[in-house]
C-alpha positions as CSV (number, residue, x, y, z in Angstrom):
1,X,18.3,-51.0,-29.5
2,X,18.8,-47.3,-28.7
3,X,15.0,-46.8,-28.8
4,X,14.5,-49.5,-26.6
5,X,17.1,-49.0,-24.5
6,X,15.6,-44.9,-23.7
7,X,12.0,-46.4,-23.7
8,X,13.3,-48.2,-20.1
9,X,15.1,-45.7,-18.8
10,X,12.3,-43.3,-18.3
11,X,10.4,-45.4,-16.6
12,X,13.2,-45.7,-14.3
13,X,14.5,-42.2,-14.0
14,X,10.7,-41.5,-13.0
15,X,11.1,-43.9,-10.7
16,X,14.1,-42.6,-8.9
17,X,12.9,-38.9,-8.9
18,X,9.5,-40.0,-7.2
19,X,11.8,-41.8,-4.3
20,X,14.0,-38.9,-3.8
21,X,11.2,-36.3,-3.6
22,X,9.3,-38.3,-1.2
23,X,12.4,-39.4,0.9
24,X,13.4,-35.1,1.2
25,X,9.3,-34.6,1.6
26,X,8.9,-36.9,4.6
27,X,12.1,-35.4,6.5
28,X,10.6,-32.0,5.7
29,X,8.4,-30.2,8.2
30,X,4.6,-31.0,7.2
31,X,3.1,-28.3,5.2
32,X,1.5,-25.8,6.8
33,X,-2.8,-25.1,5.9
34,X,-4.6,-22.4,4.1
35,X,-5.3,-20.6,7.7
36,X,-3.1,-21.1,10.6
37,X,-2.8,-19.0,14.0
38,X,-0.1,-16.8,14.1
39,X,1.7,-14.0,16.9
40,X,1.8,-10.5,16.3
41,X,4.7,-9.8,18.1
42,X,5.9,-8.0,20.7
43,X,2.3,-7.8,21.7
44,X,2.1,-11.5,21.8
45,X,-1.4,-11.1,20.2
46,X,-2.7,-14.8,18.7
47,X,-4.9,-14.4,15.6
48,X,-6.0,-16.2,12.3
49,X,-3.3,-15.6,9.6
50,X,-4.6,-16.7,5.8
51,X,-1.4,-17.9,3.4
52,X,-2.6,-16.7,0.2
53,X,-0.4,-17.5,-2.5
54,X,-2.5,-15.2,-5.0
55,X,-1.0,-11.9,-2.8
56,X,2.7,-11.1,-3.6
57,X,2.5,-8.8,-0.4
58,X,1.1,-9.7,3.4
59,X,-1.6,-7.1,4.9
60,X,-2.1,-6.7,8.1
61,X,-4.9,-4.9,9.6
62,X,-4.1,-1.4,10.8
63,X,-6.7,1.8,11.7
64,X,-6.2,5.5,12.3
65,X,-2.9,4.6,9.8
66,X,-1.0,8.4,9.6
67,X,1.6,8.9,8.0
68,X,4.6,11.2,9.9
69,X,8.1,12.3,9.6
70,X,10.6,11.2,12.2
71,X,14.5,12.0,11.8
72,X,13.9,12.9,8.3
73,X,12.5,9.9,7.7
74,X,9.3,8.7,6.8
75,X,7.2,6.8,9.5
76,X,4.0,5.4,10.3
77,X,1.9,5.2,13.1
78,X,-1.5,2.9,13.3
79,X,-3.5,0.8,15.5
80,X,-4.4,-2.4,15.7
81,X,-7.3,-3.4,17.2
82,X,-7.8,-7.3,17.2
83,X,-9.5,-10.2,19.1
84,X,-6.6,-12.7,20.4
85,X,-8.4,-16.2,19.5
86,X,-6.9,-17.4,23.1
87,X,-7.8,-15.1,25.4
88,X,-11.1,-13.8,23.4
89,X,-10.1,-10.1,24.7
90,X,-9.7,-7.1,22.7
91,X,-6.0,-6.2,22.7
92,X,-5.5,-2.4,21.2
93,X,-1.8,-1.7,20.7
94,X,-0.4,1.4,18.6
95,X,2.5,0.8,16.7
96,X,5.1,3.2,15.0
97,X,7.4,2.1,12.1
98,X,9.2,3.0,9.8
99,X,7.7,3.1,6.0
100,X,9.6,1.1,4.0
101,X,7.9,1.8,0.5
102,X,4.4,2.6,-0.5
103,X,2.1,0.1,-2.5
104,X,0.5,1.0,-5.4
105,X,-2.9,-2.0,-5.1
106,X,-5.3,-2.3,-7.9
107,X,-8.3,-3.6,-8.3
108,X,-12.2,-3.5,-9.4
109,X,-12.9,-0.6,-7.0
110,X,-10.1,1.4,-8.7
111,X,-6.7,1.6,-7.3
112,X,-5.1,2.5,-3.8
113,X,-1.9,3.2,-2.3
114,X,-1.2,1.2,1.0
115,X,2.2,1.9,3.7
116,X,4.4,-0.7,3.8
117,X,5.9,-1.1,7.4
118,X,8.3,-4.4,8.2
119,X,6.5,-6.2,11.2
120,X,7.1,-9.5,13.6
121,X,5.0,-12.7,13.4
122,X,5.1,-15.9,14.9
123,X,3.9,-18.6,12.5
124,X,4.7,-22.3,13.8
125,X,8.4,-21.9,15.7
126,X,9.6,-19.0,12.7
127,X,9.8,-16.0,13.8
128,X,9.3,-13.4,10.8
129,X,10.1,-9.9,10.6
130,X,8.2,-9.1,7.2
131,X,6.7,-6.4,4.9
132,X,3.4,-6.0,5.6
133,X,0.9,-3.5,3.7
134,X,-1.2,-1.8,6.0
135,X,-5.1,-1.4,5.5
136,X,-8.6,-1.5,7.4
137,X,-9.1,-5.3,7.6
138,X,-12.7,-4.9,9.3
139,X,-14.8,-6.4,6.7
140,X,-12.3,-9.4,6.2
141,X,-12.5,-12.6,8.2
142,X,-8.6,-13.2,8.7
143,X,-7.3,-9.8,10.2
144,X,-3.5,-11.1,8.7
145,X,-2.9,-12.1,5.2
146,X,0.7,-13.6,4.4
147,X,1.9,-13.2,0.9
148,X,4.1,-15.3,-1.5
149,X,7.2,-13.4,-0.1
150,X,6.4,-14.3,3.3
151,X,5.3,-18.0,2.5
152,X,8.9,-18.2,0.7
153,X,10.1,-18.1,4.2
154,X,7.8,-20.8,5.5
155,X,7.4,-23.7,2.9
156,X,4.6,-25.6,1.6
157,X,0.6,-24.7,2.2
158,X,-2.0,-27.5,1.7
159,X,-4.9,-26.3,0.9
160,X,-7.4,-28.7,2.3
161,X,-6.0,-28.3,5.9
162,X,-6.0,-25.2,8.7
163,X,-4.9,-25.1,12.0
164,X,-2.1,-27.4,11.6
165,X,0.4,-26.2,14.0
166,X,0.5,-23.9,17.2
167,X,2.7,-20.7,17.5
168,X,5.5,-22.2,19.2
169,X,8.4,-18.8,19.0
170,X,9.4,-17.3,22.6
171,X,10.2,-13.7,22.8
172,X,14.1,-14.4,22.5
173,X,13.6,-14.6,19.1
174,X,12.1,-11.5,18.6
């Protein structure tokens, strides 16, 4: 009778857990896709972000990067250079941050070490003040990659989906 009596309740435990999970999915916000359009703020400059869950850290694309000392601190300075997708004009801003740690990246070309500078974004209606490593993003299609540790922040990706949402935060939040 015991065997028979767990032999049921699986069934029905599975049962229960596929309603609950679906019940908390549908009141969840929908998952946002593989590329989305995000803000860099305070420029308020729209442009393709990628959520990559294979990168622990976002990237950002950054040129002339230089490293400098401010207060005794260590800072950096860099430009981004970027296409907003909504206006389709060139939007050059220089930007000076503090480092918050360096980043050792490896990979088949050897290894590199990239700034890390914390950074705004608009993805959706959250507003995001992130670590972002900062390298030449030229030769890449999405001039923003978000990492694992931002997408922690955001919630689910589906993969077979982009552009599922429209930046939606207003410079209050910033």
């Amino acid at each position: 009778m015991h065997h028979l009596l767990k032999k049921s309740l699986v069934p029905a435990i599975a049962i229960a857990t596929l309603s609950v999970s679906s019940l908390g999915y549908a009141d969840a916000a929908k998952p946002l896709g593989w590329v989305e359009e995000g803000v860099i703020m305070p420029e308020d400059l729209t442009v393709k972000f990628k959520l990559d869950s294979g990168a622990l850290t976002s990237s950002m694309h950054a040129e002339d990067i230089e490293r400098f000392e401010k207060n005794g601190e260590d800072w950096v300075r860099f430009r981004v250079e970027l296409q907003d997708i909504n206006t389709e004009e060139t939007v050059a801003s220089t930007f000076e941050r503090p480092l918050e740690r360096n980043l050792k990246v490896r990979g088949a070309g050897g290894s590199e070490e990239r700034p890390v500078v914390k950074m705004e974004v608009c993805v959706g209606n959250e507003m995001l003040k992130e670590e972002f490593s900062l390298r030449n993003r030229n030769n890449m299609h999405y001039p923003v990659l978000l990492g694992r540790r931002t997408l922690n922040e955001l919630g689910p990706v589906d993969t077979s989906r982009t552009f599922t949402t429209k930046p939606a935060c207003n410079i209050e939040q910033a």
